[in-house]
C-alpha positions in Angstrom: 76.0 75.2 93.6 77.3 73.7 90.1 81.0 73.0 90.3 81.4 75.1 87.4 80.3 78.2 89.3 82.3 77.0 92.6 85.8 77.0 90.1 84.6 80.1 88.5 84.5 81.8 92.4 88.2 80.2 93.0 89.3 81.7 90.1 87.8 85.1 90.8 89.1 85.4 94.4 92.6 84.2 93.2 92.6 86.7 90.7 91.3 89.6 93.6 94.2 88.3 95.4 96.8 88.2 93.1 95.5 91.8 92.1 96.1 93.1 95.9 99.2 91.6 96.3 101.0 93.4 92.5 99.0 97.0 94.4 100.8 96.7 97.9 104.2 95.3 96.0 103.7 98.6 93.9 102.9 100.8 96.3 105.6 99.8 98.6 108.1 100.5 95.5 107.0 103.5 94.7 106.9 105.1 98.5 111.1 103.5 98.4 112.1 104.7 95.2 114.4 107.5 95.0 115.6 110.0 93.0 118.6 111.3 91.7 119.2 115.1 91.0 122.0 116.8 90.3 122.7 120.8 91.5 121.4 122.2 88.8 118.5 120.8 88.4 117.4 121.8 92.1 118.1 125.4 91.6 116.3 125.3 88.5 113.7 123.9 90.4 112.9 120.5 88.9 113.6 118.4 92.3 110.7 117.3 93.8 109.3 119.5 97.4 108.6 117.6 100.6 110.0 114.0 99.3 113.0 112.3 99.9 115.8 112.2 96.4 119.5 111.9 96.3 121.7 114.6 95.0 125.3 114.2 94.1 128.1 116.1 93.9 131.8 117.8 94.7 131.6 119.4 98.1 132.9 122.6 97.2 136.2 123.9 98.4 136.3 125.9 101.5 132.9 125.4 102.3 132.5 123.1 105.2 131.5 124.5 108.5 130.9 122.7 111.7 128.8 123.8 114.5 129.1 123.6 118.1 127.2 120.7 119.0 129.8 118.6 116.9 126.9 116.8 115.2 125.6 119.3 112.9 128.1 120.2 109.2 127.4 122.4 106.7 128.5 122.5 103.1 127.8 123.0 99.6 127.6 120.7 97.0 128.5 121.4 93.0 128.6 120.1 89.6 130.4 123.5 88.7 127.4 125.1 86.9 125.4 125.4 90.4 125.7 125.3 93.9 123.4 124.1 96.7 124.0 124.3 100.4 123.8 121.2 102.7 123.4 120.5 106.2 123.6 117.3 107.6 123.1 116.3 111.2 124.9 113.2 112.3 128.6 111.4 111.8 129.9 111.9 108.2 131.7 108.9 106.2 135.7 108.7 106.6 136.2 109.8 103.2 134.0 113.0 103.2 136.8 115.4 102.3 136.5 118.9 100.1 136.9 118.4 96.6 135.3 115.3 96.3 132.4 113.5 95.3 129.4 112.7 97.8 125.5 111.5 97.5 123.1 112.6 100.2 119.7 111.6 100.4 117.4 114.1 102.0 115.1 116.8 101.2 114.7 120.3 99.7 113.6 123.0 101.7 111.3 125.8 101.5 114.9 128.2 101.0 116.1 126.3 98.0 118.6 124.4 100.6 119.5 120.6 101.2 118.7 119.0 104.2 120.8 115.8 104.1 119.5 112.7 106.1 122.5 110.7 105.0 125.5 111.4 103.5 127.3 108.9 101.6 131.5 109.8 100.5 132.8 108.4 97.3 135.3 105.6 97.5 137.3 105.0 94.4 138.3 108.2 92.5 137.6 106.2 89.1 133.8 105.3 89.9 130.9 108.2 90.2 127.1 107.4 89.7 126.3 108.1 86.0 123.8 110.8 86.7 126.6 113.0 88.5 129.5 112.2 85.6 127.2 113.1 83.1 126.2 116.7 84.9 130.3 116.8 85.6 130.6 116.6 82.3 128.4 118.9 81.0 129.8 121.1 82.9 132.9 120.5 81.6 134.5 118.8 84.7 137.0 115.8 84.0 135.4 113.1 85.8 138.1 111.2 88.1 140.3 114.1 88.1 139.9 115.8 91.6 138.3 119.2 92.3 142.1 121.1 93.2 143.2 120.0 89.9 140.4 121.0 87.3 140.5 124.5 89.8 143.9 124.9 89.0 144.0 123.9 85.3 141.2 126.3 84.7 143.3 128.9 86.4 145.9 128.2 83.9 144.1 127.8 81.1 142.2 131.3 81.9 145.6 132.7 81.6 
């Protein structure tokens, strides 16, 4: 065999390589990425069915419910235009409290509920992912202020 044809074999099986390792880098991004959707947007039905996404959140006042087994809390999550209910199985963050902000990652199910398979609390009152401030604000939430507040300034203002 010419060496010319022995380089041009190198260079082909270097590129197959190279070409297999960018599809299972790919591949193994896109089965990790997740989403990010807000309350709204589930009950409209744009979140995707049978795959893991993020939504975010207040945890609505009053709504929290924990069952017998100690384990297992139920709540709903809002950005004031819509609701959806969440359960979550497992030990929730120190900070999960009513009236403020949370992102769980989990699935929708077949009844329009969340099924959380982590549940992460907001820690700073002044930070919020930019995908949940933005659907506060559209619904014309202050962001930062808490949930007891913008409830009772609305009351007022209603008056």
């Amino acid at each position: 065999m010419k060496p010319r044809h022995r380089r041009l074999i190198w260079i082909l099986a270097g590129l197959a390589a190279l070409g297999l390792a960018v599809a299972l880098v790919l591949n193994a991004f896109q089965s990790n990425l997740v989403f990010f959707f807000t309350p709204t947007q589930i009950a409209n039905g744009e979140a995707p069915q049978g795959r893991s996404f993020r939504i975010g959140g207040l945890v609505e006042e009053g709504s929290v419910r924990r069952e017998g087994d100690g384990t297992t809390v139920a709540f709903r999550v809002t950005d004031n235009a819509r609701t959806v209910d969440v359960t979550y199985r497992g030990i929730l963050p120190d900070l999960f409290k009513e009236g403020r902000g949370i992102v769980a990652q989990g699935t929708v199910q077949a009844d329009g509920s969340f099924k959380a398979s982590e549940v992460l609390a907001k820690h700073d009152e002044n930070y919020m992912p930019p995908e949940a401030a933005e659907a506060l604000k559209r619904a014309g939430h202050p962001v930062g202020a808490p949930a007891q507040f913008v409830d009772k300034a609305s009351k007022s203002l209603a008056q």
